[in-house]
C-alpha positions in Angstrom: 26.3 -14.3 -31.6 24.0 -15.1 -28.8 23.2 -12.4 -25.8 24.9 -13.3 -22.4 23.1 -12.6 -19.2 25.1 -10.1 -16.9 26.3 -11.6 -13.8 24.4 -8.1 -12.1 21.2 -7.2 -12.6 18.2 -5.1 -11.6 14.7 -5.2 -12.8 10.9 -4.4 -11.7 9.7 -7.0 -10.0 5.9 -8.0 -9.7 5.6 -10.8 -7.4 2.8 -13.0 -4.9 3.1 -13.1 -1.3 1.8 -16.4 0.3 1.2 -16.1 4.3 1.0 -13.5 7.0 1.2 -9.7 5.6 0.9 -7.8 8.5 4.3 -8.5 10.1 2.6 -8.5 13.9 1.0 -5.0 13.3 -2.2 -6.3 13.0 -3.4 -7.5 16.5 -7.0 -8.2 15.3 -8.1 -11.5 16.1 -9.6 -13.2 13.0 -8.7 -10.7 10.5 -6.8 -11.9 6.9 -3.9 -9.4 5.9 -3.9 -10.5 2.2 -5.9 -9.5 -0.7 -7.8 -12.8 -0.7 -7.3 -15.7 1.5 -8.5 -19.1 0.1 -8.3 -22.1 3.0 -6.9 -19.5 4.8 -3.5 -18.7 3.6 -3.3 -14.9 3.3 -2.1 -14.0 -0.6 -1.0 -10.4 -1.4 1.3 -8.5 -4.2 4.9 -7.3 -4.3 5.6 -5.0 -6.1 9.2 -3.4 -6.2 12.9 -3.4 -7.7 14.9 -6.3 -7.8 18.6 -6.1 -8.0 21.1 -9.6 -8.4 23.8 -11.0 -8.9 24.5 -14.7 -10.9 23.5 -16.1 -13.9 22.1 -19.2 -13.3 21.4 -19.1 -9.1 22.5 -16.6 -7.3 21.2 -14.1 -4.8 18.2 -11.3 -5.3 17.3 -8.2 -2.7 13.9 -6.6 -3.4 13.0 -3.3 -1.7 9.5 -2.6 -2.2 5.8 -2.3 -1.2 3.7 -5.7 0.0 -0.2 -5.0 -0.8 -2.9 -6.6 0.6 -5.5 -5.7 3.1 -2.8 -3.2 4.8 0.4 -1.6 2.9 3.7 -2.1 4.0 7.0 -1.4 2.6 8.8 -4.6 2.7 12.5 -5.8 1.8 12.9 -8.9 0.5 15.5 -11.7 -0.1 15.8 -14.6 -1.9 17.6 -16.9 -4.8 16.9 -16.6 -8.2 16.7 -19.1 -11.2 18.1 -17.6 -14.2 17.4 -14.4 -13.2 13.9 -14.8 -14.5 11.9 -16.7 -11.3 12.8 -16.3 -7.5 12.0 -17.2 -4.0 12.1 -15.1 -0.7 11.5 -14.0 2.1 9.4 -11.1 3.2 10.5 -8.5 6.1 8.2 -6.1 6.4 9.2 -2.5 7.3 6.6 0.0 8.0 3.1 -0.2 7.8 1.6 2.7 4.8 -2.0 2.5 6.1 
């Protein structure tokens, strides 16, 4: 017998974050927000717990926390692919530091 995805799931998530990190609470002019920022496009981390729903596309909510050069706790949402690669949006939250 072969295993059968769930049509729900949840999972940590580890994810990249391409583009502005600081969700307007950065007002410095110049600054980066992401970890690094090659040709300036600011790249951070996500790092949270996914939960899902469909097997082959379907919908993905991500609460979590968005690193780069500030913290934030972010939500985001996206579609999935198999339930093993997504895409998303970012909303950050509230700023950790």
């Amino acid at each position: 017998m072969g295993t059968q995805k769930k049509t729900f799931f949840n999972g940590l998530t580890v994810g990249l974050i391409f583009g502005d990190l600081s969700g307007d609470h950065d007002t410095d002019a110049g600054h980066t927000s992401g970890l690094i920022s090659p040709l300036g496009i600011d790249i951070g981390l996500l790092a949270g717990w996914s939960f899902g729903v469909g097997q082959k596309f379907g919908l993905i909510v991500t609460p979590g926390f968005a690193i780069g050069r500030k913290g934030f706790l972010v939500v985001a949402i996206g579609i999935h692919y198999k339930q093993s690669g997504a895409i998303g949006i970012v909303f950050p939250l509230l700023p950790l530091w």
